[in-house]
PyMOL Python script that loads the backbone (N, CA, C, O; Angstrom):
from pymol import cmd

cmd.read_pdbstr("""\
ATOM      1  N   UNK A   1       0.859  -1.185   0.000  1.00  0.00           N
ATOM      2  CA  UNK A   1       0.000   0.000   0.000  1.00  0.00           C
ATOM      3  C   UNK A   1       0.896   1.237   0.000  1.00  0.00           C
ATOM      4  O   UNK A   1       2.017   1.224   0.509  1.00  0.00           O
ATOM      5  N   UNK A   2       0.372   2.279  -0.576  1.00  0.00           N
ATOM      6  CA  UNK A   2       1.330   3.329  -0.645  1.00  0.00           C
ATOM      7  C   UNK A   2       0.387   4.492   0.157  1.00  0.00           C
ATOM      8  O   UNK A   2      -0.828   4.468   0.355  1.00  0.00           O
ATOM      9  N   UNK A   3       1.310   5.441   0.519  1.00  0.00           N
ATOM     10  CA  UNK A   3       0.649   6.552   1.147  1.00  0.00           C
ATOM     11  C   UNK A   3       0.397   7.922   0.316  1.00  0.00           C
ATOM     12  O   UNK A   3       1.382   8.015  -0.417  1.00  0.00           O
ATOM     13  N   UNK A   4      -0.470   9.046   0.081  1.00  0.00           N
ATOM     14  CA  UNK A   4      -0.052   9.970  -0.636  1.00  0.00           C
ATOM     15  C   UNK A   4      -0.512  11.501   0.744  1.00  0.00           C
ATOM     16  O   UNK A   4      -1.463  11.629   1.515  1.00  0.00           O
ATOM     17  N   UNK A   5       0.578  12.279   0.495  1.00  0.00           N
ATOM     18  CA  UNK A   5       0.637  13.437   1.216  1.00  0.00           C
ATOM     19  C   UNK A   5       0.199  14.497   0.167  1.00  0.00           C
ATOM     20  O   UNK A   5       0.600  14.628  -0.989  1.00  0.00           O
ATOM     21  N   UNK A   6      -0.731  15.228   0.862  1.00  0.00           N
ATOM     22  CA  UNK A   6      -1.215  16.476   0.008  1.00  0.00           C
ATOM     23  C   UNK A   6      -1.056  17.804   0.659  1.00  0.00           C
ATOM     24  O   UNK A   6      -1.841  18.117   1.554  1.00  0.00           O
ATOM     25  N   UNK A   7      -0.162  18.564   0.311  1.00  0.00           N
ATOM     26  CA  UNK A   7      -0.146  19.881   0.939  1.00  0.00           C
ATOM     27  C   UNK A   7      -1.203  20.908   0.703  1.00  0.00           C
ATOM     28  O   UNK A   7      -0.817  21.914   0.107  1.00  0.00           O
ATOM     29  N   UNK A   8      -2.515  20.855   1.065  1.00  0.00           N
ATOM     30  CA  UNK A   8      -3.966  21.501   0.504  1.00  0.00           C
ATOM     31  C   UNK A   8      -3.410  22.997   0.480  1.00  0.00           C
ATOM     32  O   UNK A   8      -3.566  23.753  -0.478  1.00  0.00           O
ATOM     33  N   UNK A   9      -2.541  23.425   2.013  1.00  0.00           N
ATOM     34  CA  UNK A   9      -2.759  24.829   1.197  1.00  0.00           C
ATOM     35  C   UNK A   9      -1.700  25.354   0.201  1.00  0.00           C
ATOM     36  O   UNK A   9      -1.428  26.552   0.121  1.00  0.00           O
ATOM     37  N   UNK A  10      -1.056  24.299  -0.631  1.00  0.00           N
ATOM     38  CA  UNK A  10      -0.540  24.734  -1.746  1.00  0.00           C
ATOM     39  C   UNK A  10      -1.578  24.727  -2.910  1.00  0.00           C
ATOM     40  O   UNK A  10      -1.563  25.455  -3.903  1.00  0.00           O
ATOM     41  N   UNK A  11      -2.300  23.954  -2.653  1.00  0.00           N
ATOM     42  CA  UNK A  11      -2.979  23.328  -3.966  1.00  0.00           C
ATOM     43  C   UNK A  11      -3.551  24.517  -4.496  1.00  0.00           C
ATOM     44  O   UNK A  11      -3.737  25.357  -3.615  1.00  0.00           O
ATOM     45  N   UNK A  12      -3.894  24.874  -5.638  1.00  0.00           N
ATOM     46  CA  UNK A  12      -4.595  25.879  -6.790  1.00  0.00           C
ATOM     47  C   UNK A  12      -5.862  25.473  -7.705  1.00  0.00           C
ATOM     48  O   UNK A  12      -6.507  26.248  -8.411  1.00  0.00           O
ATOM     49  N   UNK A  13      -6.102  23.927  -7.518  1.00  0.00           N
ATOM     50  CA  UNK A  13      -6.886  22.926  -7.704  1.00  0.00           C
ATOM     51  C   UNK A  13      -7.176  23.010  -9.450  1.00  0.00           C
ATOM     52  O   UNK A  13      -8.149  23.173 -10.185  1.00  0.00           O
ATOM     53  N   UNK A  14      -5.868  22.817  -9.578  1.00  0.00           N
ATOM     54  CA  UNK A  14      -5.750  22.963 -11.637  1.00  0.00           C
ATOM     55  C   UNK A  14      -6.401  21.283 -12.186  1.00  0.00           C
ATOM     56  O   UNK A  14      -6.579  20.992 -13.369  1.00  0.00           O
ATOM     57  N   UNK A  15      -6.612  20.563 -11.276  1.00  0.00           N
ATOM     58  CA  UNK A  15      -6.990  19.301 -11.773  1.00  0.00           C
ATOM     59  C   UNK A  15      -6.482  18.432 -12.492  1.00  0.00           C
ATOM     60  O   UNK A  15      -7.048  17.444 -12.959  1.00  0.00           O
ATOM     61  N   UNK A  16      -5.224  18.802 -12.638  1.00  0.00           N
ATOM     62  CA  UNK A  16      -4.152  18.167 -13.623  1.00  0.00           C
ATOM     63  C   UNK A  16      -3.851  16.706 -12.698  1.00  0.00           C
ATOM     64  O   UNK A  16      -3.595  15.664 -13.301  1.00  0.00           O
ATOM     65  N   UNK A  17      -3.899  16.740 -11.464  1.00  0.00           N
ATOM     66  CA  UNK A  17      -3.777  15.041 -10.823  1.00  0.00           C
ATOM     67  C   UNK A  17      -4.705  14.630 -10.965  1.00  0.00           C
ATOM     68  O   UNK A  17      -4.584  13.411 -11.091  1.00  0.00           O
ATOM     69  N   UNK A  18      -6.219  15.110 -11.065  1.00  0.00           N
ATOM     70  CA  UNK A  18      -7.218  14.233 -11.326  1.00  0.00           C
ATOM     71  C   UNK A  18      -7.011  14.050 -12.486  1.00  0.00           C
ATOM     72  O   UNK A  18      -6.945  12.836 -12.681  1.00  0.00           O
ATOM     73  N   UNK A  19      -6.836  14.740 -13.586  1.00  0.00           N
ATOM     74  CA  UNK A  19      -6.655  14.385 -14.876  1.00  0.00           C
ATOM     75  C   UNK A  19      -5.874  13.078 -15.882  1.00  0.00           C
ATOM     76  O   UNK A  19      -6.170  12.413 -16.874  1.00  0.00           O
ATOM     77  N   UNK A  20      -4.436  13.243 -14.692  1.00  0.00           N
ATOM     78  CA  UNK A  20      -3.777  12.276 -15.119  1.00  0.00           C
ATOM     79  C   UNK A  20      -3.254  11.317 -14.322  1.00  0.00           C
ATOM     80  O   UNK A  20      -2.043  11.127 -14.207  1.00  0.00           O
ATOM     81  N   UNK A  21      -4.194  10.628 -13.700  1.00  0.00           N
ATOM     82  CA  UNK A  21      -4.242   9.501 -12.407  1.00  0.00           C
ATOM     83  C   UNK A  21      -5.075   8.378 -13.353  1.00  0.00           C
ATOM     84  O   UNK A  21      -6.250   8.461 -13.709  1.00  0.00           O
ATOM     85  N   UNK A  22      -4.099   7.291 -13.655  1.00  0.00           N
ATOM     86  CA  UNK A  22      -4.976   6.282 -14.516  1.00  0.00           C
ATOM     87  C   UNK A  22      -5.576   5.587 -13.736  1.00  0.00           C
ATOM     88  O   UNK A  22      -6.173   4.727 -14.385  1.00  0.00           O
ATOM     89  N   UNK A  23      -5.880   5.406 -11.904  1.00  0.00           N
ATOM     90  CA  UNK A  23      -6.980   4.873 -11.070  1.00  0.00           C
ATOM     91  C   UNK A  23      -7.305   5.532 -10.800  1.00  0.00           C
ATOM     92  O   UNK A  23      -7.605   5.410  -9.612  1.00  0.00           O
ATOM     93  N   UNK A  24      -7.673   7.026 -11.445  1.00  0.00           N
ATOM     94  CA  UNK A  24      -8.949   7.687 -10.502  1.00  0.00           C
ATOM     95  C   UNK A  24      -9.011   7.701  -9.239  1.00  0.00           C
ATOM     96  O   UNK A  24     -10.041   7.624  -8.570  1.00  0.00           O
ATOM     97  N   UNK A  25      -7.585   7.828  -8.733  1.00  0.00           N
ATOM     98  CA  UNK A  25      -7.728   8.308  -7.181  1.00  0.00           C
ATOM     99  C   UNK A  25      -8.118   9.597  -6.362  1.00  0.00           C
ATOM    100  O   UNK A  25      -8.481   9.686  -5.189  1.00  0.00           O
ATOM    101  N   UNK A  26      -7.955  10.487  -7.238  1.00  0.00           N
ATOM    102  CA  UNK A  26      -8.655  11.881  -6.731  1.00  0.00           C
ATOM    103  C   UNK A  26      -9.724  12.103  -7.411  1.00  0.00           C
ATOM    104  O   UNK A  26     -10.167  11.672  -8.476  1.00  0.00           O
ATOM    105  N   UNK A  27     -10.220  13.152  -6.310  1.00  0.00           N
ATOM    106  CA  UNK A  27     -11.480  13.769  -6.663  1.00  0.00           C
ATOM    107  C   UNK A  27     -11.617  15.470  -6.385  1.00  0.00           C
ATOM    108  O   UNK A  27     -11.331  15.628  -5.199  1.00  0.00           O
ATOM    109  N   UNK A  28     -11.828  16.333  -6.794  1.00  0.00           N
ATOM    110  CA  UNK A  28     -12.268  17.727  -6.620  1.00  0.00           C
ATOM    111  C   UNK A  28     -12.810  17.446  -5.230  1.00  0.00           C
ATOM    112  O   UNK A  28     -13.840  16.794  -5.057  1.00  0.00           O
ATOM    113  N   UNK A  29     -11.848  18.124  -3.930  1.00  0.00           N
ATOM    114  CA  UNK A  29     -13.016  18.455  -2.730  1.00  0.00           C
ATOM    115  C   UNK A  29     -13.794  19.636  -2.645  1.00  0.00           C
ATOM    116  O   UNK A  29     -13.751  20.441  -3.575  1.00  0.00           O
ATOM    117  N   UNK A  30     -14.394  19.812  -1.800  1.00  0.00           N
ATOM    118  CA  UNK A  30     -15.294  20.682  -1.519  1.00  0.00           C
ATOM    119  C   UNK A  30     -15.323  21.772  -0.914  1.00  0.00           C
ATOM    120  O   UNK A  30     -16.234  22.588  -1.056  1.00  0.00           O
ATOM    121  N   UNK A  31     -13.918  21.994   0.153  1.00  0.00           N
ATOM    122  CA  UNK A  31     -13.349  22.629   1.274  1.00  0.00           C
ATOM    123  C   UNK A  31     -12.950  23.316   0.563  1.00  0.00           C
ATOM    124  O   UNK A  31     -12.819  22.792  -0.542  1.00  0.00           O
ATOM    125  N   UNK A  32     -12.525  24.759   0.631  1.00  0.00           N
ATOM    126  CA  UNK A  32     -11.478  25.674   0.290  1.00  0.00           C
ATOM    127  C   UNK A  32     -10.503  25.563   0.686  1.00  0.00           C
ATOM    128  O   UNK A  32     -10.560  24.813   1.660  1.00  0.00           O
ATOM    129  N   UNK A  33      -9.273  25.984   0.447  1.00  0.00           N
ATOM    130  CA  UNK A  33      -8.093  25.824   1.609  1.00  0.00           C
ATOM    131  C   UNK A  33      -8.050  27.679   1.663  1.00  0.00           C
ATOM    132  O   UNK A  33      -8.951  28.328   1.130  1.00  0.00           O
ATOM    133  N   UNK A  34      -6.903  28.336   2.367  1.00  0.00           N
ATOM    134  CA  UNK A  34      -7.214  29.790   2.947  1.00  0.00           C
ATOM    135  C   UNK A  34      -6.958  30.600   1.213  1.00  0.00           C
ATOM    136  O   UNK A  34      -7.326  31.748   0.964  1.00  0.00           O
ATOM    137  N   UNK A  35      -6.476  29.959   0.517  1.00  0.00           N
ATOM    138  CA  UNK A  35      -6.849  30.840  -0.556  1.00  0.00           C
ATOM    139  C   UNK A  35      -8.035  31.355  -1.196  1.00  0.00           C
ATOM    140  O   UNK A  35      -8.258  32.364  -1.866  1.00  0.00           O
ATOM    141  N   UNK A  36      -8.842  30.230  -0.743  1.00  0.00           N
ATOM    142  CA  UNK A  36     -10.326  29.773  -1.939  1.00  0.00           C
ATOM    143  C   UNK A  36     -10.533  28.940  -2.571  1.00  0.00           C
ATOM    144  O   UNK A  36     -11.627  28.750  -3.102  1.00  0.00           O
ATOM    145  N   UNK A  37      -9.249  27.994  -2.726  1.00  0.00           N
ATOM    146  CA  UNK A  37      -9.385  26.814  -3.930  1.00  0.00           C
ATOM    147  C   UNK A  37      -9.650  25.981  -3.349  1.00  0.00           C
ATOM    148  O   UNK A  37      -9.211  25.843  -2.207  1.00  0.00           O
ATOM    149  N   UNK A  38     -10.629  24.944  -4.031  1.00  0.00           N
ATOM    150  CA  UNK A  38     -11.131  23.384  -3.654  1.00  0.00           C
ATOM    151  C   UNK A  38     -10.133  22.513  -3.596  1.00  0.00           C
ATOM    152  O   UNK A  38     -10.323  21.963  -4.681  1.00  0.00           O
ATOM    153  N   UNK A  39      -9.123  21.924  -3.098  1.00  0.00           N
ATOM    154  CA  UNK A  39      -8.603  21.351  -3.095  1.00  0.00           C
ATOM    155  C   UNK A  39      -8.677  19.875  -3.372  1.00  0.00           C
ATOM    156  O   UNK A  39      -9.639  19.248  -2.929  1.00  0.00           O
ATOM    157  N   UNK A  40      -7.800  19.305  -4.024  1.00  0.00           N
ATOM    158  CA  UNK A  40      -7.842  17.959  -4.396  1.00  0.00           C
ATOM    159  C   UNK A  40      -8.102  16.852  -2.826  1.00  0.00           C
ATOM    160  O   UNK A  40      -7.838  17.015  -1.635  1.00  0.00           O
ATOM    161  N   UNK A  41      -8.625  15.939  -3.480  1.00  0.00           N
ATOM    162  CA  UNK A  41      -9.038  15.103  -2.518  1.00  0.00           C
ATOM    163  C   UNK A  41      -8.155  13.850  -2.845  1.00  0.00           C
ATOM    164  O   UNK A  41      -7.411  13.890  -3.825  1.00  0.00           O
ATOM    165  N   UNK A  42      -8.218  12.791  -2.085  1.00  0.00           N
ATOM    166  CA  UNK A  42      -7.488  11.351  -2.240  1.00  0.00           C
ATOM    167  C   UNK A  42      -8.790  10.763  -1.655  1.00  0.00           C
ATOM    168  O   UNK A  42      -9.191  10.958  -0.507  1.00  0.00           O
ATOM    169  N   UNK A  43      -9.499   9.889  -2.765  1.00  0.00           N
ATOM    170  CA  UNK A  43     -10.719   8.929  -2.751  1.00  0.00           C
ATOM    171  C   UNK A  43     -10.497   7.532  -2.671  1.00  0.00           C
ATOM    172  O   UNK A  43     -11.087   6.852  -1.832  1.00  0.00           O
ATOM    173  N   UNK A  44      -9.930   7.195  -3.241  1.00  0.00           N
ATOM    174  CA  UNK A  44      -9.494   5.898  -3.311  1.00  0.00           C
ATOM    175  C   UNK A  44      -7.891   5.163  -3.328  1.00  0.00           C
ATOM    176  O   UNK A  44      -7.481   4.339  -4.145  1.00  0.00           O
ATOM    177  N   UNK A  45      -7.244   5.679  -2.297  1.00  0.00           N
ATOM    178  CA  UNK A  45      -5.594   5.318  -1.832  1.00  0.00           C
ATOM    179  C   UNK A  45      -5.889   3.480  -2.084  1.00  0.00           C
ATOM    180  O   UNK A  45      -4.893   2.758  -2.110  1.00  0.00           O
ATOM    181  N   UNK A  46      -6.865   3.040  -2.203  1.00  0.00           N
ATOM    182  CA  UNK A  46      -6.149   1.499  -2.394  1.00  0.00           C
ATOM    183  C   UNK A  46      -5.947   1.199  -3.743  1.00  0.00           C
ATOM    184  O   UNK A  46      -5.054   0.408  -4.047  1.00  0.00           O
ATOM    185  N   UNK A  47      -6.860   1.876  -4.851  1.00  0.00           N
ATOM    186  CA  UNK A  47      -6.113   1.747  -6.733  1.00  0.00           C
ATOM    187  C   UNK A  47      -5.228   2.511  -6.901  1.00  0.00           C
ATOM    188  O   UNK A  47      -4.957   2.838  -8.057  1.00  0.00           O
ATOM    189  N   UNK A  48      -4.402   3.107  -5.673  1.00  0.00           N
ATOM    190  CA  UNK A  48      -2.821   3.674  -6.094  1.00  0.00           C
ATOM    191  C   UNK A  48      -2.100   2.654  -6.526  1.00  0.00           C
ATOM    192  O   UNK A  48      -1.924   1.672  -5.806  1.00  0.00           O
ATOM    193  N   UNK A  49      -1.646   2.735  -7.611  1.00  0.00           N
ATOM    194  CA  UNK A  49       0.005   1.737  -7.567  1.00  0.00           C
ATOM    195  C   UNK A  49       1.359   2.529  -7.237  1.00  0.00           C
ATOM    196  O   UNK A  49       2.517   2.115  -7.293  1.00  0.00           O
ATOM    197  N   UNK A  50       0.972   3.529  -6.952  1.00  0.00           N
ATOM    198  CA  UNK A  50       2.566   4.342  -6.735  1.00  0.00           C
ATOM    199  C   UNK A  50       3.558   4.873  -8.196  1.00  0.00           C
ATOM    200  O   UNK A  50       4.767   4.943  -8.417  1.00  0.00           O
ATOM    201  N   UNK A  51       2.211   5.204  -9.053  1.00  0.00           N
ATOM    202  CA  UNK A  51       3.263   5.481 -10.589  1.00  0.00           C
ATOM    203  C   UNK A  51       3.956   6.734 -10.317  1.00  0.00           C
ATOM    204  O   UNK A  51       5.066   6.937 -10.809  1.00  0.00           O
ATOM    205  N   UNK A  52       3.474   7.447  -9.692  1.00  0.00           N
ATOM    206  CA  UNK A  52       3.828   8.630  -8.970  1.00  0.00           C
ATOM    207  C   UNK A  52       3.514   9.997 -10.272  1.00  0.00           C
ATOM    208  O   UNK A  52       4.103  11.077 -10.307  1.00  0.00           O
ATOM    209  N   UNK A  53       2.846   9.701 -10.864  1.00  0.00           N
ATOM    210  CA  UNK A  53       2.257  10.262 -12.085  1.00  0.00           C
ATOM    211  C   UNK A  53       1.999  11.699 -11.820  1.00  0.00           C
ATOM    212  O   UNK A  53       2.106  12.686 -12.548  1.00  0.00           O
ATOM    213  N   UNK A  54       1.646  11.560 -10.635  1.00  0.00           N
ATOM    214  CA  UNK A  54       0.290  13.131  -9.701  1.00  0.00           C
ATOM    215  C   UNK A  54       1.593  14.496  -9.250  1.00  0.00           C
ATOM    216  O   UNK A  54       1.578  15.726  -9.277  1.00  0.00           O
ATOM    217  N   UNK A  55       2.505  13.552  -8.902  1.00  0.00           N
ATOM    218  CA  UNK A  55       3.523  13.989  -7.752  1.00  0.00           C
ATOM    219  C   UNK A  55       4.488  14.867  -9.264  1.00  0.00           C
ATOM    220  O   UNK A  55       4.900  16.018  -9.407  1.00  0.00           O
ATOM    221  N   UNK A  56       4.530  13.627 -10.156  1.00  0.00           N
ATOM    222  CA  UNK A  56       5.451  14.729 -11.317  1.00  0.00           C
ATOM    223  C   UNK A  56       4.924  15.440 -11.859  1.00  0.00           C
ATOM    224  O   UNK A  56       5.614  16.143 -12.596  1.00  0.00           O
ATOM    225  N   UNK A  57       3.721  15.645 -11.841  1.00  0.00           N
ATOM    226  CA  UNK A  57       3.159  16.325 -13.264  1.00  0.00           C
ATOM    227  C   UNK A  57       2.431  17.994 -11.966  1.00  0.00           C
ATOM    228  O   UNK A  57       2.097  19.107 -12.375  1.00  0.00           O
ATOM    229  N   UNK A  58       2.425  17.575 -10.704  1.00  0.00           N
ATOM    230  CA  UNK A  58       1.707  18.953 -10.045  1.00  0.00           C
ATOM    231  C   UNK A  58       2.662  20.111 -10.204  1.00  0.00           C
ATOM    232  O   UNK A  58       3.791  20.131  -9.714  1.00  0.00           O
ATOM    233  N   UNK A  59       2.281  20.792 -10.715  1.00  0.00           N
ATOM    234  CA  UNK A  59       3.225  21.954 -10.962  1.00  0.00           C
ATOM    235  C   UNK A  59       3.407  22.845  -9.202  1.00  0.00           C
ATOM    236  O   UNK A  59       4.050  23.876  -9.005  1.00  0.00           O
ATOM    237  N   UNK A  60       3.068  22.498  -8.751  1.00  0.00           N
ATOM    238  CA  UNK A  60       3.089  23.570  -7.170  1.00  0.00           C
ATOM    239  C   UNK A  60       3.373  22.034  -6.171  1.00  0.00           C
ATOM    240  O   UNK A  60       2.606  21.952  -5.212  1.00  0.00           O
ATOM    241  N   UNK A  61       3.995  21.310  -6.266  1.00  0.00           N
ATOM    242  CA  UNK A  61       4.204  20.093  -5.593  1.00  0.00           C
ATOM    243  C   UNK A  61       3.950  20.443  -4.190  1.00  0.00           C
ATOM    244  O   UNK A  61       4.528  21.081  -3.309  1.00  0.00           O
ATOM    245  N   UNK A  62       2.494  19.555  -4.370  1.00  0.00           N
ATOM    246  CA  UNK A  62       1.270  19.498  -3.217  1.00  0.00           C
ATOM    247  C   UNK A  62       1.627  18.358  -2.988  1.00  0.00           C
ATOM    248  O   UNK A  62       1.646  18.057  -1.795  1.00  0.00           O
ATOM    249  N   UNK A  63       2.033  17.311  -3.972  1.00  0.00           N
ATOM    250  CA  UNK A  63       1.794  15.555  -3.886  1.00  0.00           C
ATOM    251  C   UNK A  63       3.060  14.954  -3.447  1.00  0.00           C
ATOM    252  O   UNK A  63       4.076  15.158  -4.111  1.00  0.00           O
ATOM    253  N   UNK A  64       3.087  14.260  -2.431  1.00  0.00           N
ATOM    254  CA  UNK A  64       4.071  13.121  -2.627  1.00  0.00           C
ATOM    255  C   UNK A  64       3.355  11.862  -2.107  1.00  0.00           C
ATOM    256  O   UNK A  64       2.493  11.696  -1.244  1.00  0.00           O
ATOM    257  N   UNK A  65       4.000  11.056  -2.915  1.00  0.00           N
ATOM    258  CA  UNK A  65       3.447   9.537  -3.208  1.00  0.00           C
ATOM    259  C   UNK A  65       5.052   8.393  -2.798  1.00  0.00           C
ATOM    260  O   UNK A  65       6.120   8.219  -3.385  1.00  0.00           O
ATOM    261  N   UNK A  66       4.268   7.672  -1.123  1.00  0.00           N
ATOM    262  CA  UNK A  66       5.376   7.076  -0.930  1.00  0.00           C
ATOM    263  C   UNK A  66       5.157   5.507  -1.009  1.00  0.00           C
ATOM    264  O   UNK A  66       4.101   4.878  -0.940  1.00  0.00           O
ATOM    265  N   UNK A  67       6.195   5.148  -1.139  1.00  0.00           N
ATOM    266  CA  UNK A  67       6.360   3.298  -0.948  1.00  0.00           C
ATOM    267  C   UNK A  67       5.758   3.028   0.538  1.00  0.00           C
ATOM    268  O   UNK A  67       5.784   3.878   1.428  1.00  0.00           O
ATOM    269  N   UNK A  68       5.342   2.030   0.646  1.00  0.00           N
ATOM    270  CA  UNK A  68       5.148   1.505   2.256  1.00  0.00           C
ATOM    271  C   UNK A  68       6.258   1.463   2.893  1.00  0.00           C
ATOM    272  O   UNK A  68       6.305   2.024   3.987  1.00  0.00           O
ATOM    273  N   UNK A  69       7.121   0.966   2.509  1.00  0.00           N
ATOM    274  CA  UNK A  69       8.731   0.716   3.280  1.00  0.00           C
ATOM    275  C   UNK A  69       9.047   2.356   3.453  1.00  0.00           C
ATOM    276  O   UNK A  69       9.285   2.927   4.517  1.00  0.00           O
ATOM    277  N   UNK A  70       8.975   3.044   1.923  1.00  0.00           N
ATOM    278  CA  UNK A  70       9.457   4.617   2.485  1.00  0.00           C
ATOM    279  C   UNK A  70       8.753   5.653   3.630  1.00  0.00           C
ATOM    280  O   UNK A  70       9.118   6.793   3.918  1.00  0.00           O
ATOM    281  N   UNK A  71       7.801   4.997   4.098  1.00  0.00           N
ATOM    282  CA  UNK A  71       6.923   5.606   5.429  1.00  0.00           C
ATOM    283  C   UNK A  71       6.917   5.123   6.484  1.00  0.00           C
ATOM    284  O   UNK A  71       6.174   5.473   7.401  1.00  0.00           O
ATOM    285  N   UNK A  72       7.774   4.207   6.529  1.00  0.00           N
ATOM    286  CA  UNK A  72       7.373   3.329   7.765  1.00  0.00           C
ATOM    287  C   UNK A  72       8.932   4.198   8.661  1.00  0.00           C
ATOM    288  O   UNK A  72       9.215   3.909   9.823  1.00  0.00           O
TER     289      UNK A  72
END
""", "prot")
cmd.dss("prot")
cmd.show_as("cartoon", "prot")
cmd.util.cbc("prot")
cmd.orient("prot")
């Protein structure tokens, strides 16, 4: 199982990790963070495989996506 860390109040909520997450692990939340933006959500952490897809492509690196061994 992998873990993913989201720094919400970086996020700008460009949707580019929901976009390009081939399990559909995020979702648009609902919360603002203190800017105003909805911040990305993590829905489903168990169809992570850890491609780390979210983490390269966020331009304001909100995401990191770890190994189980790398969290423990």
């Amino acid at each position: 199982m992998h873990s993913i860390k989201l720094r919400g109040e970086w996020c700008k909520a460009c949707r580019i990790c929901i976009q390009i997450c081939p399990r559909r692990v995020y979702v648009q939340g609902k919360e603002p963070n203190a800017k105003g933006y909805k911040v990305t959500k993590v829905e489903r952490l168990e169809d992570c495989t850890g491609c780390k897809l979210c983490e390269l492509m966020c331009p304001d690196l909100v995401i990191t996506v770890e190994d189980a061994e790398e969290s423990n």
